[in-house]
Every structure is written in C-alpha cells, then in structure tokens.
N, C-alpha and C positions, 0 to 999 in steps of 0.2 A: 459451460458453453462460451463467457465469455471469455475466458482462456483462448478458444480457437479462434473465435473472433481478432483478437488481437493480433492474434499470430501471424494471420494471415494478411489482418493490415501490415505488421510493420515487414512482413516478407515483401510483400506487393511493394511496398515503399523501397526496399531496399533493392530489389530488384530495380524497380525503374530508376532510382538515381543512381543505383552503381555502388552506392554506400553498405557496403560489407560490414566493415568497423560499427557503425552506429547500430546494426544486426545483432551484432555479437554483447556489445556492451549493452542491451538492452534482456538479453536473453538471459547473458551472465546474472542479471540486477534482477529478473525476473525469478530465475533459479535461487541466488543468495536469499530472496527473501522468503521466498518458503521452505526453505530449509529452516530458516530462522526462527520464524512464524511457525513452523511445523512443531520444532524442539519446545517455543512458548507454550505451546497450545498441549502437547502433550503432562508439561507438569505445573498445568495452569487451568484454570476456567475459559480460554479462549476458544471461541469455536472452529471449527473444520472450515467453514464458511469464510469468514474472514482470514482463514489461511490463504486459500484460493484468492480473495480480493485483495491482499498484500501483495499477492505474485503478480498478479494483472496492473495493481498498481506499478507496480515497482517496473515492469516492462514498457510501459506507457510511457512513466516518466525517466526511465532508463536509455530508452529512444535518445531523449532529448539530453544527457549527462548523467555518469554515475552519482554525484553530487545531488541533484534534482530527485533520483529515486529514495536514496538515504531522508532528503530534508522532506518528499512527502507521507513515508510513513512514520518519520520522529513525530512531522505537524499532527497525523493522526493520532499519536500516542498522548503527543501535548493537550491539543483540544479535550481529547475523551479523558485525560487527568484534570483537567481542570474543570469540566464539567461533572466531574465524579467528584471533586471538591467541593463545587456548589452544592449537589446533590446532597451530599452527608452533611454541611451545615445546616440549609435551609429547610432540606426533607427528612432531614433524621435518616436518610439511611445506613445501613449497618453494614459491618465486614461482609455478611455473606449477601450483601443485592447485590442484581445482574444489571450492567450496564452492555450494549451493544453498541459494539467498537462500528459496525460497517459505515455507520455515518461520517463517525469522527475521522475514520481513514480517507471516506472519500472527500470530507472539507478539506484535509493537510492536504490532499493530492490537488485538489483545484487549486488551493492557496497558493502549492508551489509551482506547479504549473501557468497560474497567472502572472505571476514571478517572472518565469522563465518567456514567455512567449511576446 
C-alpha cells in the first residue's frame, strides 16, 4: 500500500510542477531496486517485505536524484552490517541469526534524505 501511496504523491507532484524527468528518474530508481532487491532476496534470506520498502525507498529518494536513491539503500545495507557486526561480537550471534533489514533501510533513507534536503 505504501507503494501506491507514493505513487500517487510523486504523480500529483509531477503533474503540478510540470517536472516529467524527476517522474521518470524516480520510477526508473524505484523499478531498479526491486529488481535488485527481488534477485537478493530470491538467493538470500532477505524478505519480500523489505523488497517492497527498497522500491518505495528508492522512489522517494529517486524523486529527489538517482544518486540519493543508490546512497539511501547502500546506507541501509551499511547500518544493518554494522549492526550485525556488533550483534555477533557482543551477542554471540551465529551465521544462521535473522537481523531485520526494514529499519536499517529506513535510517540510510532518512540519513540521506536529510543530506539532500
């Protein structure tokens, strides 16, 4: 759902200022990452879920540069590796624990958005 949500902001946006290109380059960056995200999650442990919030990411911050979509889902790759680093020194955890990426994506997405804005 929040996929249409989005959608329809950044149409609504686009429509009223006229800005076609920023439409497109957000749709494009939306699409590339669930593709990409899809392929992960297929030969990975990543969930369907955060497939979906990659793409919404990535449209959100695609909006605003292709650049800003890339650096907010690396940030979320970053944070959720470096907290999975913490996690297996301090907590012992092991190859097969589940960490849940949705957060980590949505702080790289603020980070860079806060960046950008």
């Amino acid at each position: 759902m929040a996929g249409v949500g989005v959608g329809t902001a950044l149409t609504a946006s686009a429509v009223l200022s006229g800005n076609w290109g920023r439409w497109w380059q957000a749709a494009f960056a939306a699409a590339a990452a669930f593709v990409v995200f899809y392929a992960v999650a297929v030969v990975s442990g990543l969930g369907y879920g955060d497939v979906k919030l990659a793409a919404v990411i990535a449209g959100c911050a695609g909006y605003t540069s292709p650049t800003a979509a890339a650096m907010a889902l690396v940030g979320g790759f970053v944070a959720a590796g470096v907290v999975a680093a913490i996690t297996v020194v301090v907590g012992g955890a092991g190859r097969g624990s589940a960490l849940a990426m949705g957060p980590w994506l949505l702080l790289g997405a603020a980070a860079t958005l806060a960046l950008y804005c």
